[in-house]
NUBA-424461 format. One record per residue (C-alpha): residue number from 1; residue in three letters; chain; x, z, y. Coordinates in nm, 3 decimals. Layout:
// NUBA-424461
  selo  semar  bati     east       up    north
   NUM    ALA     A        X        Z        Y
...
//
This chain:
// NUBA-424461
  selo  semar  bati     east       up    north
     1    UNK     A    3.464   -1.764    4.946
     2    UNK     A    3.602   -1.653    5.255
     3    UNK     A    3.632   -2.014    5.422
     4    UNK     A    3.368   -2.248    5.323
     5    UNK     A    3.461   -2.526    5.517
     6    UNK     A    3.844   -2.514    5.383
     7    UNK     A    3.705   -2.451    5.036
     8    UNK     A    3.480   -2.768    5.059
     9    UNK     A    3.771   -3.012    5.224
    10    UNK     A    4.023   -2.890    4.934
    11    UNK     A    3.744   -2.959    4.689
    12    UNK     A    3.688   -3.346    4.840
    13    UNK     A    4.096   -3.403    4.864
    14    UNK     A    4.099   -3.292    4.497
    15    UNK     A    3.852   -3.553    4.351
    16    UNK     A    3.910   -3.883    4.244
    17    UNK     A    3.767   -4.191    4.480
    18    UNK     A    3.413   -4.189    4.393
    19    UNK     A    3.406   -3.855    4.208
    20    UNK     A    3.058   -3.614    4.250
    21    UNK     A    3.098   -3.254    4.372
    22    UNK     A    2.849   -3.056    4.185
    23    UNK     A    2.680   -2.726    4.350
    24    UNK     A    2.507   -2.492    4.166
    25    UNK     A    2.512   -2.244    4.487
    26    UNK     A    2.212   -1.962    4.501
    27    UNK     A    2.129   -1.910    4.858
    28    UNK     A    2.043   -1.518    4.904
    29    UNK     A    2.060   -1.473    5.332
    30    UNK     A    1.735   -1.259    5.394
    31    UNK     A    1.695   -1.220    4.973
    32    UNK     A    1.619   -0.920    4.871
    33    UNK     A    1.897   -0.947    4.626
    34    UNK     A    2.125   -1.065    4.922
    35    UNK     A    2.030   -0.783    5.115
    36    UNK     A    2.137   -0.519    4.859
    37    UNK     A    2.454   -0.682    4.729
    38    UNK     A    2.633   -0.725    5.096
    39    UNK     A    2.708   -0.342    5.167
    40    UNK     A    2.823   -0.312    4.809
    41    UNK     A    3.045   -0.614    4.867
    42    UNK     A    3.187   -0.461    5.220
    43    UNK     A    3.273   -0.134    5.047
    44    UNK     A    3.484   -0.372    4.738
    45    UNK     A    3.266   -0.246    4.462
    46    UNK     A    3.249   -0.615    4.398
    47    UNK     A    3.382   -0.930    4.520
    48    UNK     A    3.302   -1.080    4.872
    49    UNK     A    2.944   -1.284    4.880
    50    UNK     A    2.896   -1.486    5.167
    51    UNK     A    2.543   -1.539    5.206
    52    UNK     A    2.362   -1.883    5.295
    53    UNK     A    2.046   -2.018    5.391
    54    UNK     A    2.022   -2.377    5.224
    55    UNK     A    2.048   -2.551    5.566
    56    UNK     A    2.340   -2.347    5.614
    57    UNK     A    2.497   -2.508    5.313
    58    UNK     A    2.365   -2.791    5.308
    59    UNK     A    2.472   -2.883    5.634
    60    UNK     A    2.824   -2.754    5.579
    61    UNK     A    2.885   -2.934    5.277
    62    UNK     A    2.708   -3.229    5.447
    63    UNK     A    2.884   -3.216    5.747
    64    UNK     A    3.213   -3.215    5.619
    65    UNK     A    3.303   -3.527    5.360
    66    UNK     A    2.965   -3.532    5.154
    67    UNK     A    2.695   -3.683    5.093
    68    UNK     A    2.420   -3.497    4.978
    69    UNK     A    2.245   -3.723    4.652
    70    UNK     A    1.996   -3.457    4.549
    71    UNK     A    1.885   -3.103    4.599
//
C-alpha cells in the first residue's frame, strides 16, 4: 500500500462501532526475502511492497484509531 496511515483510517471509518480489524501482515524490513523482493518491486516486475518492522506496524496501526488486542 502506498499510504499506510490513509489505508488504516479508511479501514476504521469503514467498520461498524465495535467491529475488529484483523492483520495478517508479514513484516520482511531487513528479511532476506524483503531484501530480494524490493528491487524487483521498484523495477514493476511485481506490485509495490512496503516493508515493516513489527514496531513499525504496530505502532502505526496503534497510533492511529486501534487498539492492539493481540499479536
Amino acid at each position: 500500500m502506498e499510504d499506510t496511515p490513509k489505508v488504516i483510517q479508511r479501514i476504521n471509518k469503514l467498520l461498524k462501532p465495535g467491529g475488529l480489524f484483523l492483520s495478517a501482515t508479514p513484516c520482511m524490513r531487513g528479511a532476506f526475502l524483503g531484501v530480494l523482493l524490493s528491487p524487483v518491486s521498484k523495477i514493476g516486475l511485481i506490485p509495490q511492497i512496503t516493508s515493516f518492522k513489527i514496531t513499525e506496524l504496530e505502532d502505526s496501526i496503534a497510533n492511529r484509531y486501534f487498539e492492539i488486542v493481540e499479536t
